[in-house]
TORKOL-4160 file (C-alpha; in steps of 0.2 Angstrom, whole numbers, padded with zeros to 4 digits, m for minus):
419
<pt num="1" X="m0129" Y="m0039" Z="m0083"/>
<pt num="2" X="m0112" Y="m0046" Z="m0077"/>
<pt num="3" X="m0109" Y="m0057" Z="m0066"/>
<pt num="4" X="m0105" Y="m0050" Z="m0046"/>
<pt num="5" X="m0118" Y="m0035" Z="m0054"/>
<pt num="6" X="m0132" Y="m0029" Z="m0041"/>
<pt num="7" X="m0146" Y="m0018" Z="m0049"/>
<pt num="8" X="m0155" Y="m0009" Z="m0034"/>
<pt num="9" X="m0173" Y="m0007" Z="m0040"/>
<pt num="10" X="m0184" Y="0007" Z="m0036"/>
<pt num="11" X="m0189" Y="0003" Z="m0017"/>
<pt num="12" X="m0171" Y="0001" Z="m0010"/>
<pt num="13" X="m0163" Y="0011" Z="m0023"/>
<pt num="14" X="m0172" Y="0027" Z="m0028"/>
<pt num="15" X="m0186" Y="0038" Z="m0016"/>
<pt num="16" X="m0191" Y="0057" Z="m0019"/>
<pt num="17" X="m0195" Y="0069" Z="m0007"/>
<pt num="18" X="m0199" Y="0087" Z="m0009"/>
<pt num="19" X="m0190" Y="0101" Z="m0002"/>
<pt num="20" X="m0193" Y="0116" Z="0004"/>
<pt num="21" X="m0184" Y="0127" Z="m0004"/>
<pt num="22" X="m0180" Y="0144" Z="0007"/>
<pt num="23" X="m0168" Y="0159" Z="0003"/>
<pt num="24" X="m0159" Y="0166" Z="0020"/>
<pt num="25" X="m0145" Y="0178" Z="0024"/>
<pt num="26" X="m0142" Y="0184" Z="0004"/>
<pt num="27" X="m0144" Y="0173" Z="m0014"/>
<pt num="28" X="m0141" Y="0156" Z="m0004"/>
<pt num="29" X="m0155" Y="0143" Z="m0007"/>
<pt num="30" X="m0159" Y="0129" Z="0005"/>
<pt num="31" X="m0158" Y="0113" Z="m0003"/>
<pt num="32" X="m0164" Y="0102" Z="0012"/>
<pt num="33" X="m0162" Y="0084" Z="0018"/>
<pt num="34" X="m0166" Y="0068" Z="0018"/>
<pt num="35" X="m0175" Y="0073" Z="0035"/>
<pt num="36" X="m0158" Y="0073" Z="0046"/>
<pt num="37" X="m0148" Y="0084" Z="0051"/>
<pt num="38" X="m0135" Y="0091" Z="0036"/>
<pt num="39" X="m0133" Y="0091" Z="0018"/>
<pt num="40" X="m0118" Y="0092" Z="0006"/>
<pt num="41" X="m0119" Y="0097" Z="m0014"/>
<pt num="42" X="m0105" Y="0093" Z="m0025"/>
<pt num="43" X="m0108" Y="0095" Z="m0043"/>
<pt num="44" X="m0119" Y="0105" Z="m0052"/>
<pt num="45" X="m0122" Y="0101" Z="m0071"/>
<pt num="46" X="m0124" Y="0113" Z="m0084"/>
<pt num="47" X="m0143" Y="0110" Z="m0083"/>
<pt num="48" X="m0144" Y="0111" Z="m0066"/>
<pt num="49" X="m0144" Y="0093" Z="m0058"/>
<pt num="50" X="m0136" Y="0094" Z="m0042"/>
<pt num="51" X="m0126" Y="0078" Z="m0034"/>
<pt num="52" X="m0121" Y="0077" Z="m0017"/>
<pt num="53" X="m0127" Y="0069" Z="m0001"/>
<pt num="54" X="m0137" Y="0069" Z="0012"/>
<pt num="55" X="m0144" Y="0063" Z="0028"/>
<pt num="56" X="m0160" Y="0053" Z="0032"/>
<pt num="57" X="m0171" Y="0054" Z="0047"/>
<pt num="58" X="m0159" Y="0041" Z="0056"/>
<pt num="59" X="m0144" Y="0051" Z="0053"/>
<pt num="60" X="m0137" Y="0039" Z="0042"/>
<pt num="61" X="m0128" Y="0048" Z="0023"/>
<pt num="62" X="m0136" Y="0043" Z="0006"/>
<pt num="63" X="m0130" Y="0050" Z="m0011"/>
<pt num="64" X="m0144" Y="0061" Z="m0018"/>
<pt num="65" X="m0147" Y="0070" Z="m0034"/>
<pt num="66" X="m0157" Y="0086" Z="m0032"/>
<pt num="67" X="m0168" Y="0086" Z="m0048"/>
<pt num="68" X="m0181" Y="0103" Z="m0051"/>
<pt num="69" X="m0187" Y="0105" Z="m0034"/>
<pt num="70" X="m0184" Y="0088" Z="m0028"/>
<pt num="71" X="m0172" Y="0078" Z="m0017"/>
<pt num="72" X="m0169" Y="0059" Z="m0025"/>
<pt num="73" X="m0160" Y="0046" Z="m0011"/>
<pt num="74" X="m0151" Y="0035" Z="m0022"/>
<pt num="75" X="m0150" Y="0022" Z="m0010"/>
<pt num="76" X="m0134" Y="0009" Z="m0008"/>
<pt num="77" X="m0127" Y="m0007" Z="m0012"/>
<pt num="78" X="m0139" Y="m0016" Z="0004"/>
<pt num="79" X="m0130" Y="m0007" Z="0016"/>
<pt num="80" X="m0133" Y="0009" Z="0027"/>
<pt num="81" X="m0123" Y="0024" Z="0018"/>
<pt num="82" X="m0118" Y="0029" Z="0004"/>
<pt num="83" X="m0106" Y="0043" Z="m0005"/>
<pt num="84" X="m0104" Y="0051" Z="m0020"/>
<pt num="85" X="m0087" Y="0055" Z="m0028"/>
<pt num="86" X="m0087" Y="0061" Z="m0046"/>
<pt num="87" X="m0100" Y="0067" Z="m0059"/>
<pt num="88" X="m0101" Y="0071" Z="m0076"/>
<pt num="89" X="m0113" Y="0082" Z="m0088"/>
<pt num="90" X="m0126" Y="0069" Z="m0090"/>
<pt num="91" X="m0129" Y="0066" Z="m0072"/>
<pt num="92" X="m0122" Y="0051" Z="m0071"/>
<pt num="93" X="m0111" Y="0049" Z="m0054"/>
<pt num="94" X="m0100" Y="0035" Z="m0047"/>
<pt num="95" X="m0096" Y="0035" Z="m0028"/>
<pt num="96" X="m0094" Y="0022" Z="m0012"/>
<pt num="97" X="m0110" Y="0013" Z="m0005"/>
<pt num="98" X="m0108" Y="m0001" Z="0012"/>
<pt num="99" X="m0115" Y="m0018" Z="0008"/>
<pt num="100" X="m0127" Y="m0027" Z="0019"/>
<pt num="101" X="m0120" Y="m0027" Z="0038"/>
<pt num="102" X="m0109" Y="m0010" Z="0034"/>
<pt num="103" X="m0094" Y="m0022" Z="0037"/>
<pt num="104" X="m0088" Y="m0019" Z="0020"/>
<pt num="105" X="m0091" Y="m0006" Z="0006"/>
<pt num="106" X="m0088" Y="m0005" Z="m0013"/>
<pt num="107" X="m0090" Y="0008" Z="m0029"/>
<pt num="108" X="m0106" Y="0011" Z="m0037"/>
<pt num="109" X="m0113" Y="0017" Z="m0052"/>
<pt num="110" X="m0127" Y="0028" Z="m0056"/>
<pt num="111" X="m0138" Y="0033" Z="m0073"/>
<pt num="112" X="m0157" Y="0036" Z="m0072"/>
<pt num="113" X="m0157" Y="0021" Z="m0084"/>
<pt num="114" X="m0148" Y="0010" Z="m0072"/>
<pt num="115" X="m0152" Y="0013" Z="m0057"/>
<pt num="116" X="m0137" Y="0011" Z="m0044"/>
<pt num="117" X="m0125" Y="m0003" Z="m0051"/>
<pt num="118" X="m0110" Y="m0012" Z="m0038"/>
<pt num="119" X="m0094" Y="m0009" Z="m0049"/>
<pt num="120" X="m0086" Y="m0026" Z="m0046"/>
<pt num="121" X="m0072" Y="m0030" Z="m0038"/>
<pt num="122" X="m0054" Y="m0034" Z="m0041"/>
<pt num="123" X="m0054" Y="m0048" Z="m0029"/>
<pt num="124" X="m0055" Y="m0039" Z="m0013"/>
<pt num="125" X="m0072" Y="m0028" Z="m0003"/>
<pt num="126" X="m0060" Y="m0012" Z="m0007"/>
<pt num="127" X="m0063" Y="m0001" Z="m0023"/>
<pt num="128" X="m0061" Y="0018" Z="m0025"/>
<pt num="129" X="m0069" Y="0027" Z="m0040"/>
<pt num="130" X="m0058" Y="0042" Z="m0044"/>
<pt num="131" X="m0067" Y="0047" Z="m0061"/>
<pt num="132" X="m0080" Y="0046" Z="m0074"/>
<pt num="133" X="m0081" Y="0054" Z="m0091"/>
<pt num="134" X="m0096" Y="0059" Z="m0101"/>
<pt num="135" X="m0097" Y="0043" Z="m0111"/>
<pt num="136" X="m0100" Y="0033" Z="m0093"/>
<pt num="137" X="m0084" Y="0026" Z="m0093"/>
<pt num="138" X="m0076" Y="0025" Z="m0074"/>
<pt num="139" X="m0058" Y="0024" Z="m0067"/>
<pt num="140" X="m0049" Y="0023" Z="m0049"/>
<pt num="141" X="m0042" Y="0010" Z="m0040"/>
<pt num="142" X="m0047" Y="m0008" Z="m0032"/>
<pt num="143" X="m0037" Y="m0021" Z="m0020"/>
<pt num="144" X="m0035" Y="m0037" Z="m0029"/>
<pt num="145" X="m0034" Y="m0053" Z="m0019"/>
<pt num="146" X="m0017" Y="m0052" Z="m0014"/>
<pt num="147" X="m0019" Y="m0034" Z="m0005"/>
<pt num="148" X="m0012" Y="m0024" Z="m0018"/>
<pt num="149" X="m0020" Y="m0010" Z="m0026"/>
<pt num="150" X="m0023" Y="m0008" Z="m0045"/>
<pt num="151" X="m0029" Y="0005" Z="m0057"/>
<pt num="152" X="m0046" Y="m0001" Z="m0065"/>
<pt num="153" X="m0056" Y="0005" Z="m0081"/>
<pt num="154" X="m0076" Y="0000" Z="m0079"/>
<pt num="155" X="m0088" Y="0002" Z="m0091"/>
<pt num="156" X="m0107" Y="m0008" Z="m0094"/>
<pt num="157" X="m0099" Y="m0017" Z="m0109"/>
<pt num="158" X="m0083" Y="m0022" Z="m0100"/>
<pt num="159" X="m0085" Y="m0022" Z="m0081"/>
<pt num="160" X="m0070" Y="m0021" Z="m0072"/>
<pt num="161" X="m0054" Y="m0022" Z="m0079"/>
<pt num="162" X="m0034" Y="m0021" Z="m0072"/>
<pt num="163" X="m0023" Y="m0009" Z="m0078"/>
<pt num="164" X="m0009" Y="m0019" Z="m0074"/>
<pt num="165" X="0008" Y="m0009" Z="m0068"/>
<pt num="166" X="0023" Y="m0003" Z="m0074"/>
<pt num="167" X="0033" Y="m0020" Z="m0069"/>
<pt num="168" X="0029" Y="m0017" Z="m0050"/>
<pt num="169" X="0015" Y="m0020" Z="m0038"/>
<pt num="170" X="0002" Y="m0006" Z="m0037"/>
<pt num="171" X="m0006" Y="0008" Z="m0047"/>
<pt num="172" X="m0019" Y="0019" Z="m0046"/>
<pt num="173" X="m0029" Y="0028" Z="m0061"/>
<pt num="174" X="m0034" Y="0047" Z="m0058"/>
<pt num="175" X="m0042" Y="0052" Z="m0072"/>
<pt num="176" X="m0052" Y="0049" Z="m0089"/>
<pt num="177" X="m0055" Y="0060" Z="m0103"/>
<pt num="178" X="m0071" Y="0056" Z="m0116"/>
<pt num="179" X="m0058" Y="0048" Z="m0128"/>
<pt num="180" X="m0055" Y="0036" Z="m0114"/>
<pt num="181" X="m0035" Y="0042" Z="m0110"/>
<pt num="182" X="m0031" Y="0036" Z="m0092"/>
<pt num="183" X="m0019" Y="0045" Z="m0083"/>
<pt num="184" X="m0012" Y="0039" Z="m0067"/>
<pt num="185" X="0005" Y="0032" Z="m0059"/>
<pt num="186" X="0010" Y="0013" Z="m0057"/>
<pt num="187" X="0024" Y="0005" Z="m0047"/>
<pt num="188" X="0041" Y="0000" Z="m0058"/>
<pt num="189" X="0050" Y="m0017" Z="m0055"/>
<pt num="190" X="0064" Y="m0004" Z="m0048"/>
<pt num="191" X="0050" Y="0001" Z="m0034"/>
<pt num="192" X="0048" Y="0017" Z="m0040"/>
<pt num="193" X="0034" Y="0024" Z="m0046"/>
<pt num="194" X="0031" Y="0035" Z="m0061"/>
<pt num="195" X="0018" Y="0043" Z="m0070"/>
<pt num="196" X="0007" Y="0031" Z="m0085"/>
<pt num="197" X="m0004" Y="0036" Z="m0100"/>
<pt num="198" X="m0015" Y="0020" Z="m0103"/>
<pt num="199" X="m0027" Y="0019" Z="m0118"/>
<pt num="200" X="m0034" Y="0006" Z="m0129"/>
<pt num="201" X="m0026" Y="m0009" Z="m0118"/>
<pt num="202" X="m0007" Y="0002" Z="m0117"/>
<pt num="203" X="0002" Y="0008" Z="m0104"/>
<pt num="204" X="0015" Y="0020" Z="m0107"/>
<pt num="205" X="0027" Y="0024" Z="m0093"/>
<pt num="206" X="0028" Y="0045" Z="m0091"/>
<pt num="207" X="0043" Y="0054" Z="m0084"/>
<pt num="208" X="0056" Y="0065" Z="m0091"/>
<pt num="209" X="0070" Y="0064" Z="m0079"/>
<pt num="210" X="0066" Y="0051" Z="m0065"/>
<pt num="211" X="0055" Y="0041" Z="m0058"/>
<pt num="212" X="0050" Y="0045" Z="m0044"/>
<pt num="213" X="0035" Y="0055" Z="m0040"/>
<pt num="214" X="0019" Y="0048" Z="m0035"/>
<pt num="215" X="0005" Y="0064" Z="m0039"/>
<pt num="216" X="m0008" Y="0063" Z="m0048"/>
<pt num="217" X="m0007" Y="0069" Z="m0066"/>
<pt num="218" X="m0017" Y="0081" Z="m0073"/>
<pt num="219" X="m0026" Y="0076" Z="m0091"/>
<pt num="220" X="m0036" Y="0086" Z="m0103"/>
<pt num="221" X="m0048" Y="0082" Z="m0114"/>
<pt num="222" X="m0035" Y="0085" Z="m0128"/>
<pt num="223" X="m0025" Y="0073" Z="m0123"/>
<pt num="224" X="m0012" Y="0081" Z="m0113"/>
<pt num="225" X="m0007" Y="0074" Z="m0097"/>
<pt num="226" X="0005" Y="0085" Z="m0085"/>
<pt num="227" X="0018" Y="0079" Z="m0072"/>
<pt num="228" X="0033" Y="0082" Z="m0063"/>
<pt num="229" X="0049" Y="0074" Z="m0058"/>
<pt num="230" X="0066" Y="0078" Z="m0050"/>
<pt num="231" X="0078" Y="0079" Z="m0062"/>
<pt num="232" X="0093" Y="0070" Z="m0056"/>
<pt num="233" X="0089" Y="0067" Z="m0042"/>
<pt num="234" X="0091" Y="0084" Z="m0036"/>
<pt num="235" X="0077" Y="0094" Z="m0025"/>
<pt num="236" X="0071" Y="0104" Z="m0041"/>
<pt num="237" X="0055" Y="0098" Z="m0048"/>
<pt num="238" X="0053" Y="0098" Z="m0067"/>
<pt num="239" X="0035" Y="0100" Z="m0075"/>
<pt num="240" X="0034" Y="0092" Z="m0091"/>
<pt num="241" X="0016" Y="0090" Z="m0103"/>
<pt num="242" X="0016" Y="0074" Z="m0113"/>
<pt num="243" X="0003" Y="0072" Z="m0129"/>
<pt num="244" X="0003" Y="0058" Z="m0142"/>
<pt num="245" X="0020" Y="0051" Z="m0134"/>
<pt num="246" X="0031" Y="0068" Z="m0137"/>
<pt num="247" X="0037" Y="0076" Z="m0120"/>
<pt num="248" X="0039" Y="0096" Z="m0117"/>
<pt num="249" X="0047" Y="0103" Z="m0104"/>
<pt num="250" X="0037" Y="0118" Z="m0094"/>
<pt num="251" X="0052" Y="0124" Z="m0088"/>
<pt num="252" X="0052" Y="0137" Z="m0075"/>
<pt num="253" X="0053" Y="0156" Z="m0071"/>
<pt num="254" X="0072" Y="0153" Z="m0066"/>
<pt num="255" X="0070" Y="0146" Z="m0050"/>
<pt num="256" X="0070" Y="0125" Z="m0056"/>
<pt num="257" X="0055" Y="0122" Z="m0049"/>
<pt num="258" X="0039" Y="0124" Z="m0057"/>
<pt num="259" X="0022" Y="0115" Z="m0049"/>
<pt num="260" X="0009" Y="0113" Z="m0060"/>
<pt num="261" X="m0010" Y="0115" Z="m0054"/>
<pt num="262" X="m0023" Y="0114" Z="m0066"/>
<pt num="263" X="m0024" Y="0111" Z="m0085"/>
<pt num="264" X="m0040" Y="0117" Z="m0094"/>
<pt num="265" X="m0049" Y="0106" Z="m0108"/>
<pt num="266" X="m0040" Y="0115" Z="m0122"/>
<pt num="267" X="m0021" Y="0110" Z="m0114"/>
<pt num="268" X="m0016" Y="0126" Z="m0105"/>
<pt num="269" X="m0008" Y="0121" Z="m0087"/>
<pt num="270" X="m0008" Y="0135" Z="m0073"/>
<pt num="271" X="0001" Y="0135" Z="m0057"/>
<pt num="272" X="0017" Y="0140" Z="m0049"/>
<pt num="273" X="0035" Y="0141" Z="m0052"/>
<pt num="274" X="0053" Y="0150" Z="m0044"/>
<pt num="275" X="0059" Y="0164" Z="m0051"/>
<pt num="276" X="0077" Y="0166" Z="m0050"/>
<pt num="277" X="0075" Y="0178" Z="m0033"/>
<pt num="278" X="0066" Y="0163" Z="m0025"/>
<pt num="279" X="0049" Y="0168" Z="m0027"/>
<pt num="280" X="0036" Y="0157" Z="m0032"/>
<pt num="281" X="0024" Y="0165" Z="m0045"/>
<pt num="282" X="0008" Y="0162" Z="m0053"/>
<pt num="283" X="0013" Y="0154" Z="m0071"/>
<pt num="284" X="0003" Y="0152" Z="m0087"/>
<pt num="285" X="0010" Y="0138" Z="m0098"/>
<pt num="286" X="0003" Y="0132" Z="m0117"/>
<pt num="287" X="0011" Y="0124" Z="m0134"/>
<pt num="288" X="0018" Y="0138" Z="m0142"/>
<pt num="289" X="0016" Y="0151" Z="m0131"/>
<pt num="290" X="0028" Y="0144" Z="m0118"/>
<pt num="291" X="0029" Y="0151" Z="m0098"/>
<pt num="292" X="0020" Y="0166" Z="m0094"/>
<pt num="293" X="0027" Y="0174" Z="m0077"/>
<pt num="294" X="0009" Y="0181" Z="m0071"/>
<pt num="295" X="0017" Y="0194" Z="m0059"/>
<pt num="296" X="0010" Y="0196" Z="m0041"/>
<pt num="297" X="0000" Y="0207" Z="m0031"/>
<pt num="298" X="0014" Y="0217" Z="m0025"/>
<pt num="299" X="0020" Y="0203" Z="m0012"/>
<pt num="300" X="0031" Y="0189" Z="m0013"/>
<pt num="301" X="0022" Y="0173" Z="m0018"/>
<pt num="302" X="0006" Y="0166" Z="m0027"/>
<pt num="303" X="m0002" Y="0154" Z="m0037"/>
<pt num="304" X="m0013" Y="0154" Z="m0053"/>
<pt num="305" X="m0028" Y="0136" Z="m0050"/>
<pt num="306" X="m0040" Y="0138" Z="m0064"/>
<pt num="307" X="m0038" Y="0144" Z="m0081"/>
<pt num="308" X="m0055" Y="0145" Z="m0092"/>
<pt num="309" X="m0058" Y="0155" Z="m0108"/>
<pt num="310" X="m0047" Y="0170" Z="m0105"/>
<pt num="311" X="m0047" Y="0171" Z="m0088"/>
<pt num="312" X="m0035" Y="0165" Z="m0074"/>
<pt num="313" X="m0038" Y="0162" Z="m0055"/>
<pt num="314" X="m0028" Y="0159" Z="m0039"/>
<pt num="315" X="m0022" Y="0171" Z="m0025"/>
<pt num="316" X="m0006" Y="0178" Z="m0021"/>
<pt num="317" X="0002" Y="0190" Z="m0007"/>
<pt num="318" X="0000" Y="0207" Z="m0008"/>
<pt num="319" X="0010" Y="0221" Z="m0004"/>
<pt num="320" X="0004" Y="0223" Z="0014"/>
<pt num="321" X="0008" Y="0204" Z="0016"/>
<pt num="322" X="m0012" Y="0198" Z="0015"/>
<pt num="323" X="m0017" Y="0185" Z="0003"/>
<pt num="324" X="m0029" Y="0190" Z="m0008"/>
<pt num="325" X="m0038" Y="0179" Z="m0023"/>
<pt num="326" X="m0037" Y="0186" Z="m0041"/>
<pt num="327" X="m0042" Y="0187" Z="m0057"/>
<pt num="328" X="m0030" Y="0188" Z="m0073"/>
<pt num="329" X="m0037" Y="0194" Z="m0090"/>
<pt num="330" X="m0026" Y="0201" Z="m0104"/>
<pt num="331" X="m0011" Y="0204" Z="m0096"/>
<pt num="332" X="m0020" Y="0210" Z="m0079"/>
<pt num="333" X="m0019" Y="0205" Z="m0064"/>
<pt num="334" X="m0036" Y="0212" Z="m0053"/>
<pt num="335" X="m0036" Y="0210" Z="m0035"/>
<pt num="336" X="m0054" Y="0204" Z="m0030"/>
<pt num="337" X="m0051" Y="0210" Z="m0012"/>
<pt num="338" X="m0061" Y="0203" Z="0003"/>
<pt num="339" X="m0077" Y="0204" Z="0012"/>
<pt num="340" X="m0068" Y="0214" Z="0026"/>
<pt num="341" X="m0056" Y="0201" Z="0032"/>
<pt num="342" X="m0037" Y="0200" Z="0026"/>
<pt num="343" X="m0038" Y="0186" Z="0014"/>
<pt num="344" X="m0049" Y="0177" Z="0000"/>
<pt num="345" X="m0046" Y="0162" Z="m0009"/>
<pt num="346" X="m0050" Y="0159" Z="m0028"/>
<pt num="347" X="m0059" Y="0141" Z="m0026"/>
<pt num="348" X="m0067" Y="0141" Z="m0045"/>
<pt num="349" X="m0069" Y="0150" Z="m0061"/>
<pt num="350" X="m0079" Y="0150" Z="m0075"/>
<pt num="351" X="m0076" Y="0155" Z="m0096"/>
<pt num="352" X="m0088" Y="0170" Z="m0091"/>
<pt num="353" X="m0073" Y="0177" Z="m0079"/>
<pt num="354" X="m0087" Y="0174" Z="m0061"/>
<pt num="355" X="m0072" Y="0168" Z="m0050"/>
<pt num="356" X="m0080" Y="0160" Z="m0033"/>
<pt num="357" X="m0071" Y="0158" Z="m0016"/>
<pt num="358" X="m0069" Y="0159" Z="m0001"/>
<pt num="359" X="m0065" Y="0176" Z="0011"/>
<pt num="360" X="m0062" Y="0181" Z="0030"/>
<pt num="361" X="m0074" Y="0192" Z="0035"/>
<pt num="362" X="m0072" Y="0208" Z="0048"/>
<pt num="363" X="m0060" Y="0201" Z="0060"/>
<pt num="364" X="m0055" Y="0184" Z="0052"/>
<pt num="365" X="m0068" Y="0173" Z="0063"/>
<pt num="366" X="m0081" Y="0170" Z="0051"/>
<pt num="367" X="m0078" Y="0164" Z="0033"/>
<pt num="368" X="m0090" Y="0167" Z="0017"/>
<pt num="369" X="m0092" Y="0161" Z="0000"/>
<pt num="370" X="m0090" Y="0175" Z="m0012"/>
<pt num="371" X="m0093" Y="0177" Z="m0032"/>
<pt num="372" X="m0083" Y="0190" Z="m0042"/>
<pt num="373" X="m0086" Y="0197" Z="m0059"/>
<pt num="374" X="m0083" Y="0214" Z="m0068"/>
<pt num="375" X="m0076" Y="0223" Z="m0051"/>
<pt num="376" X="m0091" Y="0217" Z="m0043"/>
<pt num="377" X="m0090" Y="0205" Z="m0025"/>
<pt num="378" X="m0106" Y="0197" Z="m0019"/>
<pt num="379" X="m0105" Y="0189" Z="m0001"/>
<pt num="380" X="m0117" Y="0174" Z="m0005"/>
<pt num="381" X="m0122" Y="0175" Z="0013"/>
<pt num="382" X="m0126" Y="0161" Z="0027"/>
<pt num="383" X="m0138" Y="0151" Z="0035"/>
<pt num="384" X="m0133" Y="0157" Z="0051"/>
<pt num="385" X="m0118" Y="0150" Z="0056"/>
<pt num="386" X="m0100" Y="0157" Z="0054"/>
<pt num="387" X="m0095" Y="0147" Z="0037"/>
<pt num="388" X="m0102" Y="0145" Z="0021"/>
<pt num="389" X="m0090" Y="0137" Z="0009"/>
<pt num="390" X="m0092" Y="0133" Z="m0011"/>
<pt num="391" X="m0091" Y="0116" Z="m0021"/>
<pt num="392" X="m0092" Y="0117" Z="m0039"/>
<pt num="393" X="m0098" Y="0131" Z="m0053"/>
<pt num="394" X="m0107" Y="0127" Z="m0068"/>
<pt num="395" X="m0105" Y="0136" Z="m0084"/>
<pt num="396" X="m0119" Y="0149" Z="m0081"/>
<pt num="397" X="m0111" Y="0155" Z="m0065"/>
<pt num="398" X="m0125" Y="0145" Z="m0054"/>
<pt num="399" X="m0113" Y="0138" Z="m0037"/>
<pt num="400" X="m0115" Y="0127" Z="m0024"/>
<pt num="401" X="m0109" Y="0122" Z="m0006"/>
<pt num="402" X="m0114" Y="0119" Z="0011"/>
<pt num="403" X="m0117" Y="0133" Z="0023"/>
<pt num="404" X="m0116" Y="0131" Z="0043"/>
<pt num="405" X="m0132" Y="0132" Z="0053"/>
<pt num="406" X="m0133" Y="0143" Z="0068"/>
<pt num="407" X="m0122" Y="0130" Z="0080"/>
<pt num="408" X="m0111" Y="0125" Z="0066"/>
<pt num="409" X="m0110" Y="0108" Z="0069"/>
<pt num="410" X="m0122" Y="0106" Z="0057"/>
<pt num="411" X="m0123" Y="0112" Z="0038"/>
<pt num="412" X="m0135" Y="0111" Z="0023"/>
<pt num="413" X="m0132" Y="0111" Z="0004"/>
<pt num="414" X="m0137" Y="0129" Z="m0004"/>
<pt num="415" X="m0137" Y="0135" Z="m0023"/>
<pt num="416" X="m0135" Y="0153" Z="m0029"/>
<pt num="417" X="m0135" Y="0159" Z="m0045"/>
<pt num="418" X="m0125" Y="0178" Z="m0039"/>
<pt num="419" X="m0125" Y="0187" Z="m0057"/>
């Protein structure tokens, strides 16, 4: 163990209670609490561990796994609370715990083997992790000792590192694929900031035409990683995928500006771009294929967010000036409609084609989770209350969320598996 390391052993760190598990208002399940008042799921894995978290019986938040029909409290780094912000397949997760007297609060890390680990610091009480790959390996940002923040890599075998900059002060790391590519953006010694590829102790400095935008990247486990930049300092904004230290321009639907959304694991990038008449439509983009103008339902605008086997998601207007999610198979765009209110919103897709989201119902005052597949929309019901809104989907179509309870001031964590 490293030095600055806490290990929480099994009476702080780890406690199982049983829920009780209770289907209401359509395919939702009840996932419980901690024995407070509301719960929040996360992450589902393809074997159905849920991460999320929840409150104890003095209202205070603890990150919890939900394991076969129990609710595990994973405890904190000797403080009150703690939070959960990324997972991977394993059931690994990394998140923000409070240190004894709540006065400061750090990153965590958790494995069934380890228990709940303190992440380190960069010389300050401030560290956000921001990602973690299946292989354990964690990214984000810290503040060192002099106040500014820094991109870090964390492993067990390494502890915390600093990814440096780009010649400036500050940097912060988005993402890590299972190759260990670290996509991000640092500052310049210009003061600018630009887009960075880091591996194996590199950073490389990403950006086509200027540097100048401060998003966060978007990085497949391929090895692409997807930014945009003004080029000339001009209000267009020019999407570019980098891979193995070649640039490729996106380019756009006519209208200079392109804005990429999502990028799958195999490299395709979805999202939105200008057409020449000023409209901004749904795109598909990949290496040999080049810019896919998507089309509309009939109105002006939309935009495609998830891409997975031959399936697109995203909404878009329609003729009748509603916004309505869809999906996009084989050259066809199918509008998945709503449960009775005038829009839907695509919120997560799967390589089966179940697109989940969320949807107005009757009169626009109460929103639903939905799930779509083969021309078939479920309303996944409610616990009451007037919103019930997904999280994540695994890859066999099982979602999760929080539903509102009959005051909706107060929610629970639910699972369905809709088709």
């Amino acid at each position: 163990m490293k030095p600055g390391y806490t290990t929480l052993l099994s009476t702080l760190c780890c406690s199982l209670f049983a829920y009780e598990a209770r289907a209401q208002y359509g395919c939702i399940t009840d996932l419980g609490t901690l024995g407070g008042d509301s719960s929040q799921a996360f992450f589902i894995t393809d074997s159905g561990r849920i991460g999320g978290y929840a409150q104890n019986a003095y209202g205070q938040w603890r990150a919890v796994l939900w394991i076969g029909g129990s609710i595990l409290d994973l405890g904190t780094l000797g403080g009150s609370e703690s939070y959960p912000m990324r997972f991977n397949q394993n059931g690994d997760l990394v998140g923000q715990s409070s240190h004894y007297g709540d006065m400061t609060a750090n990153g965590f890390f958790y494995s069934d083997t380890t228990g709940m680990i303190d992440l380190g610091t960069l010389g300050a009480d401030i560290v956000y992790p921001s990602d973690i790959n299946e292989n354990g390996e964690v990214v984000g940002h810290a503040y060192n000792a002099a106040g500014a923040y820094r991109a870090f890599y964390w492993s067990l075998g390494t502890g915390m590192i600093d990814l440096g900059t780009l010649g400036g002060a500050a940097s912060v790391a988005y993402s890590i694929n299972d190759d260990g590519l670290v996509a991000g953006y640092a500052q310049r010694s210009d003061g600018k900031y630009a887009a960075f590829a880091w591996q194996n102790g590199v950073m490389t400095e990403l950006h086509l035409y200027a540097a100048n935008q401060v998003t966060a990247p978007l990085l497949s486990e391929t090895g692409v990683i997807v930014q945009y930049d003004r080029p000339n300092a001009s209000p267009a904004i020019g999407a570019f995928a980098w891979k193995n230290g070649v640039f490729t321009a996106l380019g756009s639907l006519g209208g200079g500006y392109t804005q990429p959304a999502f990028i799958s694991d195999g490299g395709q990038i979805v999202g939105s771009s200008r057409t020449g008449s000023g409209q901004n439509h749904p795109f598909f983009w990949s290496y040999g294929g080049g810019m896919i103008d998507l089309g509309t339902l009939g109105g002006a605008n939309g935009s495609a967010y998830y891409a997975a086997g031959a399936f697109i998601a995203g909404h878009s207007d329609t003729a009748y000036g509603e916004l309505h999610a869809f999906v996009y198979e084989s050259g066809v765009m199918t509008d998945i409609g709503t449960l009775g209110g005038s829009y839907s919103l695509s919120q997560g897709l799967n390589a089966d084609g179940v697109v989940m989201g969320v949807s107005a119902m009757s009169g626009d005052v109460q929103e639903r989770t939905f799930a779509w597949k083969d021309g078939t929309l479920v309303d996944l019901g409610s616990f009451g209350g007037d919103y019930t809104y997904p999280a994540h989907m695994n890859s066999h179509g099982d979602i999760i969320g929080i539903s509102y309870l009959g005051t909706d001031e107060t929610h629970h964590a639910f699972i369905c598996r809709p088709f």
